[in-house]
N, C-alpha and C positions, 0 to 999 in steps of 0.2 A: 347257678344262682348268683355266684360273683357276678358273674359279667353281668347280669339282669339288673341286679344291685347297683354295680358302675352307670351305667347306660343309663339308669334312672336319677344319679346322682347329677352327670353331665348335664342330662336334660333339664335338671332343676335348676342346676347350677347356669345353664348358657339361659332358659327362661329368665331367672332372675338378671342377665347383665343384658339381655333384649330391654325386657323391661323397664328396667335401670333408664339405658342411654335412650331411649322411646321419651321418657320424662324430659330426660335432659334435653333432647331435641324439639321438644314442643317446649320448652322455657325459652330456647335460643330467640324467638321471633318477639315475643314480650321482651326480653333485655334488651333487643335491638331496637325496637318501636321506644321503648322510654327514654334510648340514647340517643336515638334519632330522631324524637319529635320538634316539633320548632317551639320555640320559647316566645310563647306570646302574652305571657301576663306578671312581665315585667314592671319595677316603677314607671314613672313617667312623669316627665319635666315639660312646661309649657315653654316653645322657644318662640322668638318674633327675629325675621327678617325683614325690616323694612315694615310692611303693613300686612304679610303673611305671616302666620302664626302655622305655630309645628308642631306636632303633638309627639313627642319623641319617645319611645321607649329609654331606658336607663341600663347600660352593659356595665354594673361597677366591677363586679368580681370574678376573677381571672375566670373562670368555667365561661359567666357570661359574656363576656368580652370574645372567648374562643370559639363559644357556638354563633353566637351575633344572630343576622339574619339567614343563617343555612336553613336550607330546606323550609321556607318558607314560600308557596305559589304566587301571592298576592298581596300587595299592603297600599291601602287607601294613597292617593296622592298624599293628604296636610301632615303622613305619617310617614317618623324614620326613625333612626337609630341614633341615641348619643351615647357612644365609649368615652367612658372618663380610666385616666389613667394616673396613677399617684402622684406620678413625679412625669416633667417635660420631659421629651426624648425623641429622638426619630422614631414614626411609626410607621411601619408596614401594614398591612393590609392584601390581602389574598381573598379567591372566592371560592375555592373549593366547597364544595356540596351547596351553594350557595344558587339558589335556580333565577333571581331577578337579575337583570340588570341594575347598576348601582350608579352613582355619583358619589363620592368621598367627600367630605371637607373637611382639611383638616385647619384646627380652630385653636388661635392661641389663648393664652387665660382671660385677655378680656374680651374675649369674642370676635377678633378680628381674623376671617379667613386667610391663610396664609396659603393655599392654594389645593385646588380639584384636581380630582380624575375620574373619568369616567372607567368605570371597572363591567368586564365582560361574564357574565356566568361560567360558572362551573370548572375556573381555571384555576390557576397557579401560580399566576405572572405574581408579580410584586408591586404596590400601589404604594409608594413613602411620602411622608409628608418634606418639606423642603427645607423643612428647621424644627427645632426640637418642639413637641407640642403634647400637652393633657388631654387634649376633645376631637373627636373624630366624629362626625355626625353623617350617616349616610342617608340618602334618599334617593325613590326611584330616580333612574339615569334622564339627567336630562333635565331636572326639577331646576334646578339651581339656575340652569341658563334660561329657560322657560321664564324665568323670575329676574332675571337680568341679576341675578347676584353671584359676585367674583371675589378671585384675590380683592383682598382689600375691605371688599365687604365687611359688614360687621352685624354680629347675633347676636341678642338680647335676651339674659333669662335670670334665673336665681342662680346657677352655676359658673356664670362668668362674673369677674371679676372689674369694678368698673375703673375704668382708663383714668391714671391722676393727672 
């Protein structure tokens, strides 16, 4: 009768830690899905380049800044990203989990591009700006030249700061 007793114990006992970690393993894919979703319904700043107008998403805050455009498949051409950062600085840039192809620009306070790169999916290289900068604005890869706009360039919005 002991041993019946034990045996039945076990079996209650290893049921319930089946069942237990069964839970825990169907939550695992919803915790991942919500860390890894793309963040698409961020602010948004109207930019002009020239006579092109840019519908940009807003990365202010360090979460948003880090997820950026990851894992994102597709974003309209007139749409990109603007990372605002507190203070000027060299920025980096990387693309891990990141599946477009990109263009950089990185943009000093009053809107004058201070220089691109064009950035590859899914890697880890290091993309820096050439001097300390607050606005990093990317766009599908290629937009910028398509557009004949370079160093020197200059962007136009409520976030830049106008030239004295």
């Amino acid at each position: 009768m002991w041993f019946n007793n034990c045996a039945f114990k076990v079996k209650k006992v290893s049921s319930l830690v089946f069942g237990t970690l069964a839970a825990a393993l169907l939550l695992v894919p919803v915790w991942t899905y919500a860390q890894e979703a793309p963040q698409l319904n961020l602010q948004r700043v109207k930019l002009s380049a020239g006579m092109h107008v840019i519908d940009a998403q807003v990365a202010l805050t360090p979460q948003e800044r880090q997820t950026g455009l990851m894992l994102r498949k597709d974003m309209p051409q007139h749409e990109g990203m603007l990372f605002i950062f507190e203070q000027p600085s060299e920025q980096c840039f990387w693309m891990k989990n990141t599946l477009l192809p990109l263009t950089a620009a990185f943009v000093a306070d009053d809107g004058t591009i201070v220089n691109t790169v064009d950035m590859k999916p899914e890697t880890t290289d290091s993309h820096c700006s050439a001097k300390p900068v607050r606005f990093v604005l990317e766009m599908n890869k290629g937009w910028f030249a398509k557009k004949g706009i370079k160093q020197g360039s200059r962007l136009t919005g409520p976030v830049f700061k106008e030239a004295r």
